[in-house]
N, C-alpha and C positions, 0 to 999 in steps of 0.2 A: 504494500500500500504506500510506504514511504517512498519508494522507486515512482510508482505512477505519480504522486504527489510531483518531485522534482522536474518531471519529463513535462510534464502540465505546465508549470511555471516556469519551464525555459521555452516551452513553446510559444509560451503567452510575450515573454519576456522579449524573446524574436519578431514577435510583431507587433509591439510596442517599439521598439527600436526603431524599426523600420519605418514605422508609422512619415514621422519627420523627413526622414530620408526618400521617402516615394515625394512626400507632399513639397522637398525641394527639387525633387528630379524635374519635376514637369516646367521647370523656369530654364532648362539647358536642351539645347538639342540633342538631339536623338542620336547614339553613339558617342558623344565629345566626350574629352577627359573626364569632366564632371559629371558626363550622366552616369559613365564608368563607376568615378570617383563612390557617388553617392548611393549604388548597387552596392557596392562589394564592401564599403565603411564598418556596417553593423558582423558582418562575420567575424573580426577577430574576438571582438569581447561575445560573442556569440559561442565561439570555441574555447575561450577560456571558460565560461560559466559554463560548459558541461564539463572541461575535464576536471574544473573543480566539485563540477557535483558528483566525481566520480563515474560517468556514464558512457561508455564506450563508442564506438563509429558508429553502429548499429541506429542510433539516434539521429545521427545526422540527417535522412531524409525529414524526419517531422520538425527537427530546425529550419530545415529550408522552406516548409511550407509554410511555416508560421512568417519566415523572414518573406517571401514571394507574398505572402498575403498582405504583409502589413506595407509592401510596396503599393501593391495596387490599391488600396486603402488609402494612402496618402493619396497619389496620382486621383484618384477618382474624388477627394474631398476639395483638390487642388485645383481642380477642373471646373466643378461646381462652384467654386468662389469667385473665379474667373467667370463665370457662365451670369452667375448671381448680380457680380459689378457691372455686368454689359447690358442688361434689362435694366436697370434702375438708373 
């Protein structure tokens, strides 16, 4: 139970990260350094907070979905705010 606890909250933890990181992606074009930059940012403290939670590669894919989620998450609240400025 302690295991699925951890895997849970680094999941969550991945796309909260990412959250900011999508929501600045969408201000740089598409492939540039920075769109780069701001993709791949949140992995390393992504990788440190599982090996310190002890949890092996095995985990790696539900990190990335958490981290892929909370890109598009930003990107699509980024867009909407942009969309929201332009009608009013």
């Amino acid at each position: 139970m302690d295991g699925a606890i951890m895997v849970i909250g680094l999941v969550i933890f991945a796309l909260i990260i990412s959250i900011p990181c999508g929501y600045i992606r969408q201000n740089f074009a598409k492939y540039s350094f920075m769109w780069f930059f701001l993709i791949h940012i949140p992995i390393p403290f992504i990788v440190l907070l599982r090996i310190e939670a002890g949890l092996d590669w095995h985990f790696i894919p539900f990190t990335l979905v958490g981290s892929f989620a909370g890109q598009i998450i930003g990107g699509v609240l980024s867009r909407r705010r942009k969309q929201n400025a332009k009608a009013t």
